[in-house]
N, C-alpha and C positions, 0 to 999 in steps of 0.2 A: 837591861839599862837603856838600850839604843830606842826602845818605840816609846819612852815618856818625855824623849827629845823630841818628838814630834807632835807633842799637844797641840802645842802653841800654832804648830804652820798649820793644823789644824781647825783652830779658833780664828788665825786671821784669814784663814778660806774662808771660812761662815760668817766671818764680820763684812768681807769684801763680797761677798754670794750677789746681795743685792745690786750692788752697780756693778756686776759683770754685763759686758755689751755695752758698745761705744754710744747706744742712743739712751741709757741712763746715767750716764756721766755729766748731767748738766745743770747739779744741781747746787754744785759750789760749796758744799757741805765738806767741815773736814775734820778727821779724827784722831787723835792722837791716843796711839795704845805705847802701855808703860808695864816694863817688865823688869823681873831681878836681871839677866840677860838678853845679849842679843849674837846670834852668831850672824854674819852679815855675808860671809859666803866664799869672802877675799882674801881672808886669812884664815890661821890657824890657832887664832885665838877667841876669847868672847869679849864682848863689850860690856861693862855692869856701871852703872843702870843700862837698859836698852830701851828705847826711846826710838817708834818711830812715827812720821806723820804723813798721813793718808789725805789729800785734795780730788777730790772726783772720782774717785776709786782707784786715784793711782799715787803711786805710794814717792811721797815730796823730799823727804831727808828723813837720814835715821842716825845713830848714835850716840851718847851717851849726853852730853850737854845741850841739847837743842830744849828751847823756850816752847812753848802750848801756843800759836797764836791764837791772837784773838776771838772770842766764840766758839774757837774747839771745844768739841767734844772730847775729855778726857776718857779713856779707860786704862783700870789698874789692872794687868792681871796678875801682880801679887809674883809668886814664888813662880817663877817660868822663866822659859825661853824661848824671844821671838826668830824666828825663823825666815829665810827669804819661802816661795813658793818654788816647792821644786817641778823639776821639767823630766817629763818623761820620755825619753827616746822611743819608745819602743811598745805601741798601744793597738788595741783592735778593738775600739768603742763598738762598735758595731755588733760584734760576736758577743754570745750571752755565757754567762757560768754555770756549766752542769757536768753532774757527773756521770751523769746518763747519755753516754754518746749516741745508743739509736735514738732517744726523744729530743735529741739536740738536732739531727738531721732529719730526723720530720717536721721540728718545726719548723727549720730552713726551708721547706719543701713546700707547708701547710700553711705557715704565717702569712696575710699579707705585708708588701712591702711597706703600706702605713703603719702596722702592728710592731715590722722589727722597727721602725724608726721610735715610735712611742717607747721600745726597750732601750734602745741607743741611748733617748733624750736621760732615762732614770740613771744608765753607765755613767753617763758626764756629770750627773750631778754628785753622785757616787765617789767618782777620781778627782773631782774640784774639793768635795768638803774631807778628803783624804790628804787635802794640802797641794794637790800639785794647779799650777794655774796655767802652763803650758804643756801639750801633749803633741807626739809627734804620732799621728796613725796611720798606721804601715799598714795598708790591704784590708778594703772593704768591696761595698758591692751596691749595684743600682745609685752608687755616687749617693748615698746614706751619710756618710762622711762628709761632702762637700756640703750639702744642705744643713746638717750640722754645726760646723763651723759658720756658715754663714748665718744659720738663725743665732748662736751665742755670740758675734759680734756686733748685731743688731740690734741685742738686747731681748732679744724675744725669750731666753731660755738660760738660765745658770747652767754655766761646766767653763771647764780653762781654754785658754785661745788653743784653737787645733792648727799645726801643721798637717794637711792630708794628702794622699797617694790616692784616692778614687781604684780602681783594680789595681792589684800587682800583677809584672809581668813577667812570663813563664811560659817555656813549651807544652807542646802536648802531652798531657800524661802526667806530665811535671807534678808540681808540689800547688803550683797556683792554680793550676787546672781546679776549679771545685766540680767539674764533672767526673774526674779522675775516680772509678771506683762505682759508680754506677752503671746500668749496663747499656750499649748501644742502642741509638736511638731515642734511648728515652725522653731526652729534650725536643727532640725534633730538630736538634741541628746542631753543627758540631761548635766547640769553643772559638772563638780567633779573635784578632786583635781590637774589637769593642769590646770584649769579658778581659782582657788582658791575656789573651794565648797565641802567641807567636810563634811563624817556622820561619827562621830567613832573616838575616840585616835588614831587608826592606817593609817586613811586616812589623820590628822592632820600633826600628824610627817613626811607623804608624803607630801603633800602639802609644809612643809615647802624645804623640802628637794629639793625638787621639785625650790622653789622660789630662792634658794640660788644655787643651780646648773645652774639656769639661769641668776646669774649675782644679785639677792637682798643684799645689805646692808642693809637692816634692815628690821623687818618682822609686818606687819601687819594685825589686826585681828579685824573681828568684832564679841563683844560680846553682846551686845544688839541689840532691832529694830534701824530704823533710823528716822528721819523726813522727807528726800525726797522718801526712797524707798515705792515703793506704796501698800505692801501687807503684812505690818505687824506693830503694836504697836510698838510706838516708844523706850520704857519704859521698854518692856520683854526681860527677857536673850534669846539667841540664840546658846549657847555655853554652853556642861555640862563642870562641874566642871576637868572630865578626860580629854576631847579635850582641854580645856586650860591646865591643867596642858602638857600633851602634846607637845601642839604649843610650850610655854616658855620651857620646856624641851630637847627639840628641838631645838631650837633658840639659846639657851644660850651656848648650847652643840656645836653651829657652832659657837660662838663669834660673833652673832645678838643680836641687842636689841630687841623687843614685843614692838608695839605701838599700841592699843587698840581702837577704838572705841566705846564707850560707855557712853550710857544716862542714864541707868536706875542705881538706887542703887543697887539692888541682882547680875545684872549683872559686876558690879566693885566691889565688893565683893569676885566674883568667879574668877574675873582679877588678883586680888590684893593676894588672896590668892596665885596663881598659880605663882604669880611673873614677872608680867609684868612690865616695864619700865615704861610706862605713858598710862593716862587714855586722849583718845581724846573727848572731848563735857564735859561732866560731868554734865549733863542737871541735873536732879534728883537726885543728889547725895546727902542722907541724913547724920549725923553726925556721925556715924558708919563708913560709909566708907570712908568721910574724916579723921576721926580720924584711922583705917586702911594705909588709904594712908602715911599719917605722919607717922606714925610708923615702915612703908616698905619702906619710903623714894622713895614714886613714884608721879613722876609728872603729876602734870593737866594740862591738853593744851585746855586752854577753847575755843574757837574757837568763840568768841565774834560778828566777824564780818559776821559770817555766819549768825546769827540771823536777825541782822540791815540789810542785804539785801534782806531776807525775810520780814520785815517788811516795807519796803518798796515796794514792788512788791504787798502787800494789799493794803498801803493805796494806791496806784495807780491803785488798781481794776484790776493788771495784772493776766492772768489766771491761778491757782494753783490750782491742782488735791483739787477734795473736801476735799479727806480724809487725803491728804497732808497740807493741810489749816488748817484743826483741828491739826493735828502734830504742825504745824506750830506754831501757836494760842499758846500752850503748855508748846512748848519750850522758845517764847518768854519773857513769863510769869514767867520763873525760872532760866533763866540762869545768867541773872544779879546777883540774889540772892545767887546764890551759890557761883559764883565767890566772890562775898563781904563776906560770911561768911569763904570762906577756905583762904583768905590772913586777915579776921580783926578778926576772931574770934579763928581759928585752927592752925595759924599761926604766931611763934614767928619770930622776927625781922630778924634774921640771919638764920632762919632754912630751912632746904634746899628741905621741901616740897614749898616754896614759889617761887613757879616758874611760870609766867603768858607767854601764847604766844604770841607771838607781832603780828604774822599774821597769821589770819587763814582762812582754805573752808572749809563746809563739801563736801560729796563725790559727790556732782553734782552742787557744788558751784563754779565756773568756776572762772581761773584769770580774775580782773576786768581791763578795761582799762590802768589804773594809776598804776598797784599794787595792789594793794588796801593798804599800809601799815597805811596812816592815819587816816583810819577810826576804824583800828585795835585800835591802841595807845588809840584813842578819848574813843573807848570801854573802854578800861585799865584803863585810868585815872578816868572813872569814879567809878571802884571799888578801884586803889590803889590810886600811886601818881606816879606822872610825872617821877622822876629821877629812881626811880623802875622800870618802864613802860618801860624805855630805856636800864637800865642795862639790863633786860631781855630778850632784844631784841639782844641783843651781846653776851657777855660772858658764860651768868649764860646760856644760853641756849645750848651749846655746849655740856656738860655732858648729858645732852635728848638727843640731835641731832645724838649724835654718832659721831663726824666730824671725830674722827681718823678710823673708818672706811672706807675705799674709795679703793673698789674693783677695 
């Protein structure tokens, strides 16, 4: 039942497709789309009729009694429900979908850097007509991301307004390392803080400096292993206590938010102390540092859907690094759990640690065909409830997101 709720914010991605990008908004055209409902994002209930009206691509009043002005453009869409445009916390436009891991790191290897951006540009248009019109992306490469965002608010390119992190930042070896796992030498030089690989608070605070002079709105950081990088525990910090403090010190000092990646408890610990915005995965996270987070008022972006396509790819016998398979294995096994204890156990009704992501990758979880947003949601509803699952997906996710940021 949940992915025929999503038509509509579907249809009004592809109607609004055209004036995305601030230099096609000037043509004073305006449209009013008319539905049997409307869920608006704020409540917990629907609006009927749903009625909203669109001026320059940007959307003027909505609700149930508002008039067509004048020379609108009417549309009926009949039997539906309008939708706001949902916001993604938690994207890697950049990274492509396969299930083929070695031809996935050849072509990392073999593409040129115009060739991945040509696949980037098709990602975005992909996740816009999937309904979402803001996305936040957490770790890319050669600042893919940054030019990105700058060609779709231009107008030069349909996809949704990006919030981006340009490299995340990570020790050596680490999870953001993307050298990690090849053999010495082979680049001709080792990672540091221009790829996003830091040793030391002061390499940190460059690193960030470094991300936001090339164009970052928001800074990301890996503090624990990962489940796809292939040379380290998923579970262990990778980030002392001074390099976070740092990175957010840093960040906050630029008017950046800290978007985290992290599995393990000790290492959202040392997040959470340091004052990061939101923890991404939250695989491990035991009641200490959910009850930390609530208290710091930092949000989990649990990344649900990263799991379920990993569990997929076993029962289908597709080929996963061994020691990635045991990560894998792992995570599967606890993410559910956590998610259900920090919104049914840690979490009161209105409190503004309750914040679920409605879509998410991890860092070599590529956009899927469709979006992937429905599989997200289906994740969600099975730890919360449906009308939760949705407001999160709009509104309540904008204070993460950053949206008033946009370099």
């Amino acid at each position: 039942m949940i992915r025929g709720w999503f038509v509509t914010s579907f249809l009004l991605a592809a109607l609004l497709a055209p004036c995305s990008g601030r230099a096609q908004q000037a043509s004073g055209k305006t449209l009013v789309l008319k539905a049997a409902r409307l869920f608006d994002g704020k409540s917990n209930g629907l609006v009927t009729p749903g009625i909203v009206v669109v001026t320059d691509g940007k959307i003027v009043a909505t609700g149930a009694n508002i008039s067509a002005p004048p020379g609108a453009e009417v549309i009926d869409l009949g039997d539906a429900t309008l939708l706001p445009g949902f916001i993604d916390a938690h994207t890697h436009e950049t990274m492509m979908n396969s299930n083929d891991w070695k031809q996935r790191e050849l072509d990392g290897l073999q593409k040129t850097i115009a060739e991945q951006t040509l696949d980037a540009i098709a990602n975005v248009r992909v996740t816009l007509m999937a309904g979402f019109t803001t996305v936040r992306d957490v770790g890319s490469h050669d600042f893919i991301d940054v030019g990105m965002r700058n060609a779709i608010r231009n107008g030069k390119v349909p996809g949704p307004r990006m919030i981006v992190s340009g490299y995340a930042i990570g020790s050596t070896g680490g999870h953001c390392d993307d050298s990690a796992g090849f053999r010495e030498g082979l680049f001709g030089h080792e990672t540091g803080p221009s790829e996003g690989v830091i040793n030391g608070a002061d390499q940190a605070r460059y690193a960030v400096r470094l991300m936001h002079k090339y164009g970052a709105s928001v800074i990301k950081t890996c503090a624990s292993g990962g489940v796809l990088s292939p040379t380290d525990d998923v579970d262990t910090p990778q980030l002392t206590q001074e390099e976070l403090n740092a990175i957010v010190d840093e960040a906050h000092a630029l008017r950046l938010k800290v978007a985290t990646h992290c599995h393990g408890a000790e290492a959202a610990k040392r997040a959470v102390r340091a004052g990061v915005n939101s923890i991404e995965h939250g695989t491990f996270l035991d009641d200490e540092a959910l009850d930390m987070m609530k208290q710091h008022g930092t949000y989990l972006v649990p990344t649900l859907m990263a799991v379920q396509g990993l569990q997929e790819q076993l029962d289908k016998g597709i080929y996963i690094q061994p020691a990635v398979s045991v990560k894998a294995q792992m995570a599967i096994a606890n993410i559910r759990k956590t998610f259900q204890k920090a919104h049914h156990e840690r979490c009161q009704h209105r409190s503004r640690h309750r914040r679920g992501r409605v879509s998410a990758r991890t860092k070599r979880r590529r956009i899927s065909p469709d979006g992937g947003f429905g599989d997200e949601a289906d994740r969600c509803v099975e730890g919360w409830h449906i009308v939760g699952c949705r407001v999160a997906g709009n509104f309540r996710h904008g204070g993460n997101a950053g949206t008033q940021q946009d370099r």
